[in-house]
Backbone atoms as SQL, in Angstrom:
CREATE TABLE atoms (id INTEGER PRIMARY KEY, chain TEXT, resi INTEGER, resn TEXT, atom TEXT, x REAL, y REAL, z REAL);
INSERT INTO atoms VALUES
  (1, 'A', 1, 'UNK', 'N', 142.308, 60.516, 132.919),
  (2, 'A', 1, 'UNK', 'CA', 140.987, 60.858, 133.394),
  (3, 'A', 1, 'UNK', 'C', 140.052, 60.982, 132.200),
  (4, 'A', 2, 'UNK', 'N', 139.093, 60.416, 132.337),
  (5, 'A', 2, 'UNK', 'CA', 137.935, 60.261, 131.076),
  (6, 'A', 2, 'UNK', 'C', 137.254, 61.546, 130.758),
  (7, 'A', 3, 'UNK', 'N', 136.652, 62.263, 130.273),
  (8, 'A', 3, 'UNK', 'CA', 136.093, 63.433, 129.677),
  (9, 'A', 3, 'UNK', 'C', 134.814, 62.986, 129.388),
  (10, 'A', 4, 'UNK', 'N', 133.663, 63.938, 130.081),
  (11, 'A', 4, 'UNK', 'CA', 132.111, 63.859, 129.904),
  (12, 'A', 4, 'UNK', 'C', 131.921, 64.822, 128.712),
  (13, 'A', 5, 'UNK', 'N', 131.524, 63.869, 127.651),
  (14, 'A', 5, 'UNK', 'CA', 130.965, 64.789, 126.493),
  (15, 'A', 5, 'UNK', 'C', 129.580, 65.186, 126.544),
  (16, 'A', 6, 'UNK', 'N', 129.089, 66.243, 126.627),
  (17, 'A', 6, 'UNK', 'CA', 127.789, 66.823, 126.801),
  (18, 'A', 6, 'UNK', 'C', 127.469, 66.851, 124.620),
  (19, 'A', 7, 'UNK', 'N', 126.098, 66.155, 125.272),
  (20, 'A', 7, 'UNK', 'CA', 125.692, 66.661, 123.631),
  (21, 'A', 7, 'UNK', 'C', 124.934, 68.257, 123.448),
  (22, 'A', 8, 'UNK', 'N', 124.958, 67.841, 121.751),
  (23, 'A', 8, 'UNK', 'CA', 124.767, 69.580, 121.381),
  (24, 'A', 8, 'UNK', 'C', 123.219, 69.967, 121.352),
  (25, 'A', 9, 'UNK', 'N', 122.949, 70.536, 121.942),
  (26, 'A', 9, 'UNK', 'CA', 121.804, 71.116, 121.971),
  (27, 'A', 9, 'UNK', 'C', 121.253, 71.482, 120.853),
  (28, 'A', 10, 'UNK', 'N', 120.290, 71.563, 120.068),
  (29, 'A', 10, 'UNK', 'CA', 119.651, 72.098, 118.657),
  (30, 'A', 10, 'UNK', 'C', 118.792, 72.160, 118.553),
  (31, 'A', 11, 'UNK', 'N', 118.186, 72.815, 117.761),
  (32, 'A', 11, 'UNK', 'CA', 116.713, 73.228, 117.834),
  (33, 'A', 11, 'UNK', 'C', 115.440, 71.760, 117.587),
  (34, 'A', 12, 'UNK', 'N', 116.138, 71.062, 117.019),
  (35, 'A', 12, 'UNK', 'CA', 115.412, 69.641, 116.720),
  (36, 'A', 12, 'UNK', 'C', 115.653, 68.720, 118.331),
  (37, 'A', 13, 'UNK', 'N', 115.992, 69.448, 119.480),
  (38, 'A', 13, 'UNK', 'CA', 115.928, 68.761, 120.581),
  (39, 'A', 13, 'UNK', 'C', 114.665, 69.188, 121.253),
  (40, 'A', 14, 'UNK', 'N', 114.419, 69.970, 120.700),
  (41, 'A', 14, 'UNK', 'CA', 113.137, 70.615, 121.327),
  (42, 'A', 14, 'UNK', 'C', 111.771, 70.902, 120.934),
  (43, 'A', 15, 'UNK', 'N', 111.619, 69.905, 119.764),
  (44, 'A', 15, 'UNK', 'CA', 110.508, 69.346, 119.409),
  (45, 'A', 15, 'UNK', 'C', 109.739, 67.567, 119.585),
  (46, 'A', 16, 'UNK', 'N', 108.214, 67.733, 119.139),
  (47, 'A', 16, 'UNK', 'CA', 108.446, 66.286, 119.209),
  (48, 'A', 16, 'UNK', 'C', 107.616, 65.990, 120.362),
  (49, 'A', 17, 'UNK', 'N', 106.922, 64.883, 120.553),
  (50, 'A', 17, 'UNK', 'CA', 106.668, 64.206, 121.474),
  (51, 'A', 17, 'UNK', 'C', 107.703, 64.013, 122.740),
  (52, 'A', 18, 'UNK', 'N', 108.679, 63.759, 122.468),
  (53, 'A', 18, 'UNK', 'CA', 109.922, 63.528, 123.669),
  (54, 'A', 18, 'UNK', 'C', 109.737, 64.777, 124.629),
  (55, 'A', 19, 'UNK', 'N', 109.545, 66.089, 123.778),
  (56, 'A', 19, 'UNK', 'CA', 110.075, 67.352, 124.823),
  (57, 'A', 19, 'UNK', 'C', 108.863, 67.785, 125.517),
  (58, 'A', 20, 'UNK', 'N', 107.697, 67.390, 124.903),
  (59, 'A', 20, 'UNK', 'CA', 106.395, 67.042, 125.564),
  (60, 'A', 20, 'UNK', 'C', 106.219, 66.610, 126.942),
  (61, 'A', 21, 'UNK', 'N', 106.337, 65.218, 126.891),
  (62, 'A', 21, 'UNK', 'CA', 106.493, 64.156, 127.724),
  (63, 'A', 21, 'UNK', 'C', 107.305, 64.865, 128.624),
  (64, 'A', 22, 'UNK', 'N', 108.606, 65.073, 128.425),
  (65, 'A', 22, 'UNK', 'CA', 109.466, 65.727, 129.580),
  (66, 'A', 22, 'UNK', 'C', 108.864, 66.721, 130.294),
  (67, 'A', 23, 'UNK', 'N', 108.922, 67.916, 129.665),
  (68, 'A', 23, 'UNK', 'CA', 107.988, 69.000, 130.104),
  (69, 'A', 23, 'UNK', 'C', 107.175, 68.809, 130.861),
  (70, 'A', 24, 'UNK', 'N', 106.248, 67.834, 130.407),
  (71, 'A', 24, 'UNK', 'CA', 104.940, 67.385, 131.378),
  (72, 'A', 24, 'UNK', 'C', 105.285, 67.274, 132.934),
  (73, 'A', 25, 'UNK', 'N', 106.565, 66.261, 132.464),
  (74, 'A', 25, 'UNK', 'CA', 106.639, 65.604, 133.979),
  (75, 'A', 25, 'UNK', 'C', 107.303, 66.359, 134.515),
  (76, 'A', 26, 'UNK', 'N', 108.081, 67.210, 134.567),
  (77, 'A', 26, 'UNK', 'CA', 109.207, 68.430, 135.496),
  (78, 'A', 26, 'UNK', 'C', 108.083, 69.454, 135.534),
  (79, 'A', 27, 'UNK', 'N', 106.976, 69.936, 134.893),
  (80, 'A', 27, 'UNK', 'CA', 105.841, 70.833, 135.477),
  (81, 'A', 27, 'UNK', 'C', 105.065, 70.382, 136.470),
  (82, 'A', 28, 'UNK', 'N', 104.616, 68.625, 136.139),
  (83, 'A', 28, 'UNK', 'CA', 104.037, 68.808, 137.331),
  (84, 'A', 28, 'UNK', 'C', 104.726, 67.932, 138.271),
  (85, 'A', 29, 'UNK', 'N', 106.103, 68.345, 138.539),
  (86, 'A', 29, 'UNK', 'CA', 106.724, 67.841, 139.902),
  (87, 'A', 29, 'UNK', 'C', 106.700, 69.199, 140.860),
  (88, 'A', 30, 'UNK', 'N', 106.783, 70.147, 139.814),
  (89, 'A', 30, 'UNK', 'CA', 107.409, 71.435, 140.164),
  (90, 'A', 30, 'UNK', 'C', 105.522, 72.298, 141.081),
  (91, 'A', 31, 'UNK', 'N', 104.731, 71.382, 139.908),
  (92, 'A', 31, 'UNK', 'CA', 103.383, 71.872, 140.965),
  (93, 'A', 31, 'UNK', 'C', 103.244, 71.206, 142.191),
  (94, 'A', 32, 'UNK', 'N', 103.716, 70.124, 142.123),
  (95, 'A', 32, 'UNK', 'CA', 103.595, 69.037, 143.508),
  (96, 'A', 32, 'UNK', 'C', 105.058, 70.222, 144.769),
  (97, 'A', 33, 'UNK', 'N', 105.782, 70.292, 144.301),
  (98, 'A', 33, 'UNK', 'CA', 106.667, 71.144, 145.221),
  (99, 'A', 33, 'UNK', 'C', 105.919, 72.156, 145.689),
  (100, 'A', 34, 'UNK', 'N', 105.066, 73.327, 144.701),
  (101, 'A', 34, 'UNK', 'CA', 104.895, 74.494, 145.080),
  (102, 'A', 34, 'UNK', 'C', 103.700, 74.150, 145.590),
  (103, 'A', 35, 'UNK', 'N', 103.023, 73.070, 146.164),
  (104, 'A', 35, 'UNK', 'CA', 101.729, 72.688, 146.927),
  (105, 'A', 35, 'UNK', 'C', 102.248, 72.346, 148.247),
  (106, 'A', 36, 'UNK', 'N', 103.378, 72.533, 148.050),
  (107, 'A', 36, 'UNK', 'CA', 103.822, 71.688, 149.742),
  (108, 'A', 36, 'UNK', 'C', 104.332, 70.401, 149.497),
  (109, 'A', 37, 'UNK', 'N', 104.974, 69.541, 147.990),
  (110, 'A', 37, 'UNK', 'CA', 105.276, 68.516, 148.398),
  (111, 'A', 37, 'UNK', 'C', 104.270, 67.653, 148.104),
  (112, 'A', 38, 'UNK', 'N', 103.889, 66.274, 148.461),
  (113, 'A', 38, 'UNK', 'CA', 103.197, 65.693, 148.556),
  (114, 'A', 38, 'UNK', 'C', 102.345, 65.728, 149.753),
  (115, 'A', 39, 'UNK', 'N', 101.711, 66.987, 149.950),
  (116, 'A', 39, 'UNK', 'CA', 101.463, 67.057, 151.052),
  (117, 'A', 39, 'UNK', 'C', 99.620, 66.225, 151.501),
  (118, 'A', 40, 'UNK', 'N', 98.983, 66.283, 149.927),
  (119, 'A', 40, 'UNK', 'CA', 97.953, 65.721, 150.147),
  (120, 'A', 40, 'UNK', 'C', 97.863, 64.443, 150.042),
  (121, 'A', 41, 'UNK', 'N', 98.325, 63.343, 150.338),
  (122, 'A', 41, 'UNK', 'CA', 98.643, 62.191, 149.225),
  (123, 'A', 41, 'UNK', 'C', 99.138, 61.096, 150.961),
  (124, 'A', 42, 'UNK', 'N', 98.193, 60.222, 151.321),
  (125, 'A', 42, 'UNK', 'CA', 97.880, 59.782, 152.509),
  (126, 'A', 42, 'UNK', 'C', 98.760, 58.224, 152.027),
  (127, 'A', 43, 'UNK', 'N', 99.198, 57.751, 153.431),
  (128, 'A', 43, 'UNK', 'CA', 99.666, 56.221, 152.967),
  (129, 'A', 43, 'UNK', 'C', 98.824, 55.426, 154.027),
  (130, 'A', 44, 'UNK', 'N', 98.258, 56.033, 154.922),
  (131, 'A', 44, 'UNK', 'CA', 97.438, 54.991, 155.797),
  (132, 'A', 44, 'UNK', 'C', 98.586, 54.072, 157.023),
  (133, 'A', 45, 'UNK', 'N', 99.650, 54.904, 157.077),
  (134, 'A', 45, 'UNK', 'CA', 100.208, 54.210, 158.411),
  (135, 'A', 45, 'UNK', 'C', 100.349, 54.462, 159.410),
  (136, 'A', 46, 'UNK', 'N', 99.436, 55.610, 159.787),
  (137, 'A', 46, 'UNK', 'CA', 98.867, 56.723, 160.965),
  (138, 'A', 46, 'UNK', 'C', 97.640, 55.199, 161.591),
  (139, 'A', 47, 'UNK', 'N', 96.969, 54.498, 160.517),
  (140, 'A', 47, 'UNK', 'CA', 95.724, 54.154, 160.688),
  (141, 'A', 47, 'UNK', 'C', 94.304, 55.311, 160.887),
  (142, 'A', 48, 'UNK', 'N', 94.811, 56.317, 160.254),
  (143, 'A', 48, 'UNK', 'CA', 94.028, 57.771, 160.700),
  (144, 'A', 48, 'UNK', 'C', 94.576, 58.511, 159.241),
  (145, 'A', 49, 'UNK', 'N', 93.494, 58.482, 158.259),
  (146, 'A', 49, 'UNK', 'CA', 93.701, 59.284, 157.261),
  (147, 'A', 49, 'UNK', 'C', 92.290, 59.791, 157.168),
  (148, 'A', 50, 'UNK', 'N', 92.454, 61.205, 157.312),
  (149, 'A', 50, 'UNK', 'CA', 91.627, 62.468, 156.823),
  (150, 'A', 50, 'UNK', 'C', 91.271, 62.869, 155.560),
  (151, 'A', 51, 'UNK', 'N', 90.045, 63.315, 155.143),
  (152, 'A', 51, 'UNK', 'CA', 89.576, 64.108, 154.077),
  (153, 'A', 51, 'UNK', 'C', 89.903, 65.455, 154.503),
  (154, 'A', 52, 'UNK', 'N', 90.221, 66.654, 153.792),
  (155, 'A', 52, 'UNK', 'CA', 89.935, 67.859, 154.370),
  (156, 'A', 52, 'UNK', 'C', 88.381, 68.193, 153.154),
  (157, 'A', 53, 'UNK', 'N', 87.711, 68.881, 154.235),
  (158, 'A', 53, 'UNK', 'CA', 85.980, 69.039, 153.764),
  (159, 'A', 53, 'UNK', 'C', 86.353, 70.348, 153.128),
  (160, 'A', 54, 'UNK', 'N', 87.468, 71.148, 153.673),
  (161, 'A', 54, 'UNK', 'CA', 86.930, 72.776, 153.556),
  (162, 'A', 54, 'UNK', 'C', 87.719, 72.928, 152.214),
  (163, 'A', 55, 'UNK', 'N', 87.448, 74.434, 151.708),
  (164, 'A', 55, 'UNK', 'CA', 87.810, 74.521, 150.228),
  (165, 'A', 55, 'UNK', 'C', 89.577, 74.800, 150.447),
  (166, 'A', 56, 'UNK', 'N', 90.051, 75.158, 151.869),
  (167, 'A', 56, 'UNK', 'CA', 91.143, 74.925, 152.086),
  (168, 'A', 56, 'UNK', 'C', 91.875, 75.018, 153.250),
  (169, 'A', 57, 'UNK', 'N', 92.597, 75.192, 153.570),
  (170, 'A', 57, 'UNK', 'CA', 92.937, 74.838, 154.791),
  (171, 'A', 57, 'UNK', 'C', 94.635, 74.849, 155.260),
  (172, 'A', 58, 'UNK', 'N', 94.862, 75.248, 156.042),
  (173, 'A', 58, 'UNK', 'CA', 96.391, 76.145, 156.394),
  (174, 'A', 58, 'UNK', 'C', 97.165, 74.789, 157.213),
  (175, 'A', 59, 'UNK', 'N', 98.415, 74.467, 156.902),
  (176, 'A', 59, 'UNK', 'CA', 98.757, 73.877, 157.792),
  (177, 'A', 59, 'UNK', 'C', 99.516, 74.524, 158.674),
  (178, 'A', 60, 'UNK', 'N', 100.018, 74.550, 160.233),
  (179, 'A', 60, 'UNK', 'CA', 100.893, 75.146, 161.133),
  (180, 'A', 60, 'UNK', 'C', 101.861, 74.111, 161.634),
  (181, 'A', 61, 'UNK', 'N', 102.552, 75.175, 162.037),
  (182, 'A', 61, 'UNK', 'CA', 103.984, 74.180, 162.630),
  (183, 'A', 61, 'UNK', 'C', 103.797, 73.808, 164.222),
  (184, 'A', 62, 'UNK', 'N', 102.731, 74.501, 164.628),
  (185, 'A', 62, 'UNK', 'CA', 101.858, 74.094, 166.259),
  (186, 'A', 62, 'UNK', 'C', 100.315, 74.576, 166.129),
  (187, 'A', 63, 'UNK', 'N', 99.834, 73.968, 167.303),
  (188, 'A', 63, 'UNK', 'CA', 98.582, 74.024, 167.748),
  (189, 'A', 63, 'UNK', 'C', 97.563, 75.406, 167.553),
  (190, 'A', 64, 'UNK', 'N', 97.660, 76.105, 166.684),
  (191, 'A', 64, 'UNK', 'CA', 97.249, 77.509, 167.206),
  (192, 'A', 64, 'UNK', 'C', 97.406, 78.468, 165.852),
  (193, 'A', 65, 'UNK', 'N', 96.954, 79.734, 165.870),
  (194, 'A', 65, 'UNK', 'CA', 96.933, 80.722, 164.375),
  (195, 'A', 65, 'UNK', 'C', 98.285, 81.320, 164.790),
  (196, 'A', 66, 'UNK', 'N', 98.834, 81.593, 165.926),
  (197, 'A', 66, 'UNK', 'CA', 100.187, 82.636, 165.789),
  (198, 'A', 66, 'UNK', 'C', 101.072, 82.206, 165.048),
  (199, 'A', 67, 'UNK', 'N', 101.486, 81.513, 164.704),
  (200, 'A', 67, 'UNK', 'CA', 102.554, 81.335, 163.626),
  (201, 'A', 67, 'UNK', 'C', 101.889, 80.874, 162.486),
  (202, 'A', 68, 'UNK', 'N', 102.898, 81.133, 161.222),
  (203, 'A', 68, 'UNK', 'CA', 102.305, 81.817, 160.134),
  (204, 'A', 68, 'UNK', 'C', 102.387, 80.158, 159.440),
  (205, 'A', 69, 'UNK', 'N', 101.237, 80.114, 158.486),
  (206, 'A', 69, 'UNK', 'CA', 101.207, 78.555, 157.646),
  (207, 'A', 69, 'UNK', 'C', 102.236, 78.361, 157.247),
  (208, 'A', 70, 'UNK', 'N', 102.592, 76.862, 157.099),
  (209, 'A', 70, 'UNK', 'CA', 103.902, 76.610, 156.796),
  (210, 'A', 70, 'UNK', 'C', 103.692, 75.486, 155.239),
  (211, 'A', 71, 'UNK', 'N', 102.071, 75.307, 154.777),
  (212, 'A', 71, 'UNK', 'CA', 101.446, 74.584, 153.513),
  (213, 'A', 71, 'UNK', 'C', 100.099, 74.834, 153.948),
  (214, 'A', 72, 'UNK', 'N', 100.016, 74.159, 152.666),
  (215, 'A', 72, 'UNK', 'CA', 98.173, 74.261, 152.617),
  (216, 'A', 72, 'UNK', 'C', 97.650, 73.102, 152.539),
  (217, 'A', 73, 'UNK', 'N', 96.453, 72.588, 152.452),
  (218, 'A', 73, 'UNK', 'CA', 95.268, 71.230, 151.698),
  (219, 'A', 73, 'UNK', 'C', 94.387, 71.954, 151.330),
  (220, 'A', 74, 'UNK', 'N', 93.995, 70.939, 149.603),
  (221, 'A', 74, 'UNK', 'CA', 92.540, 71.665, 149.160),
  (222, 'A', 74, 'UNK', 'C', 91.625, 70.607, 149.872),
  (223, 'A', 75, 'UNK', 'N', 90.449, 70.972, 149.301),
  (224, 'A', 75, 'UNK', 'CA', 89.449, 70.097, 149.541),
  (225, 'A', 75, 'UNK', 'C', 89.401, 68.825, 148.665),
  (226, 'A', 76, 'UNK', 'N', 89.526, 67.421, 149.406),
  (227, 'A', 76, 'UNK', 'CA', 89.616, 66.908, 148.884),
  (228, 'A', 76, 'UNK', 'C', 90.803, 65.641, 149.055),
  (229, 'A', 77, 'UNK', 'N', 92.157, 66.152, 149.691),
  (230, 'A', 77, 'UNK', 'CA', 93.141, 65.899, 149.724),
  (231, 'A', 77, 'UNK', 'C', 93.159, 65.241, 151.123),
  (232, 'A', 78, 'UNK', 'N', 93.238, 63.779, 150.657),
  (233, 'A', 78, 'UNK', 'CA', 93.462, 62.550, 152.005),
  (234, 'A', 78, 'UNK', 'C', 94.608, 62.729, 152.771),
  (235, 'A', 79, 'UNK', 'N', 95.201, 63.008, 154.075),
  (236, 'A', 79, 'UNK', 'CA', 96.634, 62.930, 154.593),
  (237, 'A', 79, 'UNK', 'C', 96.435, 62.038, 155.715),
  (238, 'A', 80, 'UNK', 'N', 97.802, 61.670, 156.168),
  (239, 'A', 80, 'UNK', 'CA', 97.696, 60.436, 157.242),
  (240, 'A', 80, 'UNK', 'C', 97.796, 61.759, 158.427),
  (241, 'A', 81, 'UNK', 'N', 96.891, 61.431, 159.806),
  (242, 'A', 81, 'UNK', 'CA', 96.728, 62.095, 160.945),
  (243, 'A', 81, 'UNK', 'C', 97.350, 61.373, 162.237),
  (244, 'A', 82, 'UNK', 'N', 97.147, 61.903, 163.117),
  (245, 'A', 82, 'UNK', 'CA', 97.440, 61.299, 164.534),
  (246, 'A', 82, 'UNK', 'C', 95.979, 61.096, 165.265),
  (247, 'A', 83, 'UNK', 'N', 96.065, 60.765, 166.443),
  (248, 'A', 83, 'UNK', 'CA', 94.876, 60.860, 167.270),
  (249, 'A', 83, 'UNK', 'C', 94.992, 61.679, 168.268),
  (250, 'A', 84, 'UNK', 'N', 96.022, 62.950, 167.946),
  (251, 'A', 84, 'UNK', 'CA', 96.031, 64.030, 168.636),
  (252, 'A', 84, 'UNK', 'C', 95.212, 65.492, 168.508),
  (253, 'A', 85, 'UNK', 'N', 94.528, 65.954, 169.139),
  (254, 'A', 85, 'UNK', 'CA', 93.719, 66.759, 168.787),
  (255, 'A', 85, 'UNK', 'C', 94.084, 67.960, 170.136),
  (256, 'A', 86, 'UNK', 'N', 94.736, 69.288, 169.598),
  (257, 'A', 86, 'UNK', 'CA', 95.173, 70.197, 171.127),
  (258, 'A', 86, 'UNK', 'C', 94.382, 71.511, 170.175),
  (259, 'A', 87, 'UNK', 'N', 93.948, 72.040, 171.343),
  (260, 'A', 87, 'UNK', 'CA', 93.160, 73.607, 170.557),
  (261, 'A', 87, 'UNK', 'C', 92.525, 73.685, 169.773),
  (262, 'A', 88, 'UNK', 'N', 91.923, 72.512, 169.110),
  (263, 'A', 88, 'UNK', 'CA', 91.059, 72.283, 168.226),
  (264, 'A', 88, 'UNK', 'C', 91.702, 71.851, 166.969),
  (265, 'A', 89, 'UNK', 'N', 93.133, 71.683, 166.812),
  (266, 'A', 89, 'UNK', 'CA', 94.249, 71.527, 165.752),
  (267, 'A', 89, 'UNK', 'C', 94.456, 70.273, 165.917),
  (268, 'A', 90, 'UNK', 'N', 94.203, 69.353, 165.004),
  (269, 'A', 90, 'UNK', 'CA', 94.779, 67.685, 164.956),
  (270, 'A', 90, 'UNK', 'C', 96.453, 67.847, 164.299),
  (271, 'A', 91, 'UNK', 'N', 96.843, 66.701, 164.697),
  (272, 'A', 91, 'UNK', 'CA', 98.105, 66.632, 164.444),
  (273, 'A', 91, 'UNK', 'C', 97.997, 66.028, 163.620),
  (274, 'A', 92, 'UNK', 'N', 99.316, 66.006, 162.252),
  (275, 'A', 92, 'UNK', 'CA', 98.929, 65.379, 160.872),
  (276, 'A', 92, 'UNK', 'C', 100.368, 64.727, 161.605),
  (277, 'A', 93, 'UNK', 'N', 100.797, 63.332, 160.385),
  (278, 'A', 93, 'UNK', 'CA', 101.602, 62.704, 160.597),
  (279, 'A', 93, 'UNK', 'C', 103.263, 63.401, 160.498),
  (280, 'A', 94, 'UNK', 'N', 104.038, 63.020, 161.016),
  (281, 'A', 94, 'UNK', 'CA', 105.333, 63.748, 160.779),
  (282, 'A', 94, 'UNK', 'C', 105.546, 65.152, 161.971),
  (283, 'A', 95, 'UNK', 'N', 106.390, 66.002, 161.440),
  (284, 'A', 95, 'UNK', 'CA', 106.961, 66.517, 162.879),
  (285, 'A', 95, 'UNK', 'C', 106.107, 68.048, 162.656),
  (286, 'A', 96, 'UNK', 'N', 105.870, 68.324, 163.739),
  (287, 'A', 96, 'UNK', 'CA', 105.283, 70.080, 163.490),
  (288, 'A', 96, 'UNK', 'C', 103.971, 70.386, 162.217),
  (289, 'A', 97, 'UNK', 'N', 103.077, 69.272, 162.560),
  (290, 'A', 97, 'UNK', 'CA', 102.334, 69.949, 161.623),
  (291, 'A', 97, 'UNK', 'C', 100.710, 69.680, 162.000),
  (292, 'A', 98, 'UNK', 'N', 100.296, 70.638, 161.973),
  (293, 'A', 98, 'UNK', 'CA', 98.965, 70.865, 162.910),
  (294, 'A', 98, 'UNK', 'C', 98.015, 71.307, 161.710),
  (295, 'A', 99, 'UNK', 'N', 96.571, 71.032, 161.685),
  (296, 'A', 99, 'UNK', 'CA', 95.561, 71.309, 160.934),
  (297, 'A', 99, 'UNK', 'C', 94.056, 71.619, 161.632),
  (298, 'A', 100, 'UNK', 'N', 93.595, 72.851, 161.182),
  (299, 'A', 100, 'UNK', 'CA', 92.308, 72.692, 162.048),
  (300, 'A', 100, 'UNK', 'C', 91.393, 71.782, 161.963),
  (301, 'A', 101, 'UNK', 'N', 91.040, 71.129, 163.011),
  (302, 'A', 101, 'UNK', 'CA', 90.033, 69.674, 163.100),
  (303, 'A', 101, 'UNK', 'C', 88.859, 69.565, 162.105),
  (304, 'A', 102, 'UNK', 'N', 88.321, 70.754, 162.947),
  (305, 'A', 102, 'UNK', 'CA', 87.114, 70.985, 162.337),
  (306, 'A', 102, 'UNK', 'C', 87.140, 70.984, 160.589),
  (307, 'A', 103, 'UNK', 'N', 88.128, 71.147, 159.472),
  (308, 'A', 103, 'UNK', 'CA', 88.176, 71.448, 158.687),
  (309, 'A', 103, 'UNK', 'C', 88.497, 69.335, 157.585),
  (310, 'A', 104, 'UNK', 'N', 88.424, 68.916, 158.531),
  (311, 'A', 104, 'UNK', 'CA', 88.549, 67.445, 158.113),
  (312, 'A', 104, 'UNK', 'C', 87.726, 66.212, 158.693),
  (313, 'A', 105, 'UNK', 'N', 87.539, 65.352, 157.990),
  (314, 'A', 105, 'UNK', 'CA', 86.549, 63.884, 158.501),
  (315, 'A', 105, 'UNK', 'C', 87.569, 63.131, 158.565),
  (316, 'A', 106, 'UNK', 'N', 87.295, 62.535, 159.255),
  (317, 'A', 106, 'UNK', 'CA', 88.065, 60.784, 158.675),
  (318, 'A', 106, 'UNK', 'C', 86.758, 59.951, 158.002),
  (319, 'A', 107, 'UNK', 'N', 88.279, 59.207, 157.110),
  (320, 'A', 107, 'UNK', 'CA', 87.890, 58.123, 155.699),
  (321, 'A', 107, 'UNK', 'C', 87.398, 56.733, 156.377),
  (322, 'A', 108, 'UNK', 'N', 86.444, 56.268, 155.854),
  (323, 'A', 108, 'UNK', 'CA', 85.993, 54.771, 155.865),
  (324, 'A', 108, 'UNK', 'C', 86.985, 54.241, 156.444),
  (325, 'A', 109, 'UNK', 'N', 87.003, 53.619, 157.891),
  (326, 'A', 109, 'UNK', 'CA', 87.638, 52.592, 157.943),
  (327, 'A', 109, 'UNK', 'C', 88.863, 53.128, 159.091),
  (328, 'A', 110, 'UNK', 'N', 89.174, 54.705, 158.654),
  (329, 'A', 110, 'UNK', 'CA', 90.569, 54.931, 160.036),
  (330, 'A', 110, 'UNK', 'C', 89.711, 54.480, 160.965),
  (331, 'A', 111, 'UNK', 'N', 91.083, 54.937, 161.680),
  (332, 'A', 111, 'UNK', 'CA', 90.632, 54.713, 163.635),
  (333, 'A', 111, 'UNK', 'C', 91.431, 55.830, 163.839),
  (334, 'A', 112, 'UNK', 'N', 90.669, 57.286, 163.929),
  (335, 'A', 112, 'UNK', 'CA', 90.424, 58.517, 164.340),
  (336, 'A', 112, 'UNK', 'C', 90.342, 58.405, 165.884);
């Protein structure tokens, strides 16, 4: 059976442009997680992608305020929608996830 040699860690691993670069990119994956994911970031195969207008905005797992947000959108942040609209909550693409209407436009060109 073969043996995984781990290299040695040293203080010259952790300088440098290299540990930079790394850093960079595992911080901001780790901000994209603690936002919800890619939650703002639209692909257009709804044919219904939203702006949200407001400075922010709660997403729910149904139609309504009783249950507690399950992510957020800033302002700004395109997502693909449905053409479902119940209680004033549009349905965003994917399973259980509701946004208040009023708090978004649609982009040039959906079919809202």
């Amino acid at each position: 059976m073969a043996k995984i040699k781990m290299p040695k860690l040293e203080a010259s691993t952790f300088r440098g442009w290299t540990f930079v670069l790394v850093a960079g990119v595992v911080l901001t994956v780790l901000a994209m997680i603690d936002r919800g994911g890619l939650t703002g970031l639209a692909t257009g195969r709804t044919g219904c992608v939203m702006t949200v207008t407001a400075t922010e905005v709660n997403i729910r797992s149904a139609p309504g305020t009783e249950l507690a947000p399950v992510g957020v959108l800033r302002e700004g942040d395109q997502v693909d929608a449905e053409r479902v609209v119940t209680n004033g909550f549009r349905q965003l693409a994917g399973e259980d996830r509701w946004v208040y209407d009023a708090s978004l436009t649609p982009t040039t060109g959906s079919r809202c």
